[in-house]
N, C-alpha and C positions, 0 to 999 in steps of 0.2 A: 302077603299083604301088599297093597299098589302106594307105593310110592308116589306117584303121580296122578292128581286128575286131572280129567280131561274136558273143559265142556264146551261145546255148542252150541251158539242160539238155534237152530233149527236143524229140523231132521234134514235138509235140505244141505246141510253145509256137513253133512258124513263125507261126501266125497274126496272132501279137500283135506280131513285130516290124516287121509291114508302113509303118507310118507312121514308122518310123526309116530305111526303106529311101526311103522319098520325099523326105524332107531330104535323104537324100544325092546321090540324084538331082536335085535340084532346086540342089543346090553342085558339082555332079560333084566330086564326093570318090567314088574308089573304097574297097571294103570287101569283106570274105570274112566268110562264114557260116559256123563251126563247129557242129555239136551238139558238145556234153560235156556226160559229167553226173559232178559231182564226189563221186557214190555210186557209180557202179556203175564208173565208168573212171576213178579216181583220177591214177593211171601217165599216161595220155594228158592229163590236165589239167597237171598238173606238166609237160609235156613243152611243150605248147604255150605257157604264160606263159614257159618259161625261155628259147623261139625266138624271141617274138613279137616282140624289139626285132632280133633280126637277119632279120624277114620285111619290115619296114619299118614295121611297126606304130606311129601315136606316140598311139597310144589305143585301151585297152578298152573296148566293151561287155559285160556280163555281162545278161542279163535268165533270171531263174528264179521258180520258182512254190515253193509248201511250203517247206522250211528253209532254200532258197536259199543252199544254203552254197558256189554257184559263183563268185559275183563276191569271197567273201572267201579262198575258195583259189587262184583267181588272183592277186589279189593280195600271197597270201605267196608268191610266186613271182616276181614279176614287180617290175620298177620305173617302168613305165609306168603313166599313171592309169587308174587301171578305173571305170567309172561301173556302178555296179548300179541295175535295173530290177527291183521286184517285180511279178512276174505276179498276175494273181485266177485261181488254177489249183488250189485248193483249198477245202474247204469252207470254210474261214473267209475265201475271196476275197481272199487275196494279204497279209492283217493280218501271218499269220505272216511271208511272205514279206516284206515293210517292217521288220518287227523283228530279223528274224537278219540282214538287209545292212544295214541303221542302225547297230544294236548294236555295230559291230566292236571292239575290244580297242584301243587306244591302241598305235600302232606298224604298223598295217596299216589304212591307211583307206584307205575305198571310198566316193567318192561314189554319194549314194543320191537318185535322182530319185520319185516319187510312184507312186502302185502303176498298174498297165495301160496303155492308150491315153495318156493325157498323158505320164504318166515315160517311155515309151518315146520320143514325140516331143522330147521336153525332154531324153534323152540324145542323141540327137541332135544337137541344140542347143548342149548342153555340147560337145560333141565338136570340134562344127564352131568354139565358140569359142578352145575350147585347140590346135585346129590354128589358126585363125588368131593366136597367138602367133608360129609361128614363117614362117606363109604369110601375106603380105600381101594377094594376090590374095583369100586367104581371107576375112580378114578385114575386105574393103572389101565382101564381098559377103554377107556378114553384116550389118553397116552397114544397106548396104540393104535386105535381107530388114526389120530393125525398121523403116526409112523406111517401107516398104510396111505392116511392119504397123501402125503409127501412124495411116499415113492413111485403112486400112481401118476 
C-alpha cells in the first residue's frame, strides 16, 4: 500500500518529480502519482485530499509551478502533512511558485521545500522522515542514508 502521494498540477511538471521517485525507491516506500490541477479540476482535488487518509496515505506531496495553489488547496482538505514543492515552470522560474506555498494563511500550513531539483529531492526526504515517526524500519534507514552521506 503507498505510503505516499504524489501530485502534480500538470502532465508537464512529470519531469521534475523524478528525483523524489529515487528516494523512494531507494527506501522502498511505495507512492502513487496523481496529476490535479487545482485550476482547472477543483471537485477532483477536494475529492482526493478528503480520501487520502482512507487510501493509506500518511503524507503529501504537492509540487506545482506559477501560483501553485495545489499544495495549499490540498491542505485545506486534508489532515495529513502536505509538503509543497515549487516548480521553475514559469517565467519567473518557480519565485512565484515559492511565495504562494510559503505564504500560506496561519491555520493551513504547508511545508515548503526549495524551488525544482533540490526541494523535490528534500520532499522526499521530509517524507521519508515523518514516516519514519511512525516506521522504525524507516527510520533506521534514514539513519543510514545521513551515515552514508556524512562519509561521502
Amino acid at each position: 500500500m503507498a505510503l505516499v502521494g504524489i501530485i502534480i498540477g500538470s502532465k508537464t511538471d512529470e519531469e521534475f518529480i523524478q528525483p523524489a521517485l529515487d528516494i523512494f525507491k531507494e527506501f522502498k516506500i511505495d507512492y502513487d502519482i496523481d496529476i490535479l490541477s487545482a485550476h482547472r479540476k477543483p471537485d477532483r482535488v477536494r475529492r482526493y485530499a478528503l480520501e487520502a487518509g482512507a487510501k493509506g496515505y500518511e503524507v503529501i506531496i504537492a509540487a506545482a509551478g506559477s501560483a501553485a495553489h495545489l499544495p495549499g488547496v490540498i491542505a485545506s482538505w486534508t489532515t495529513l502533512p502536505v509538503i509543497g514543492v515549487p516548480l521553475p515552470t514559469s517565467d519567473l522560474k518557480g519565485i512565484d511558485s515559492l511565495y504562494s506555498i510559503v505564504q500560506m494563511p496561519g491555520g493551513v500550513p504547508v511545508a515548503c521545500t526549495g524551488i525544482g531539483t533540490a526541494g523535490v529531492k528534500n520532499a522526499a526526504l521530509l517524507a521519508v522522515q515523518v514516516l519514519g515517526i511512525k516506521f522504525e524500519e524507516i527510520k533506521k534507514s534514514f539513519a543510514e542514508y545521513k551515515r552514508r552521506m556524512a562519509e561521502a
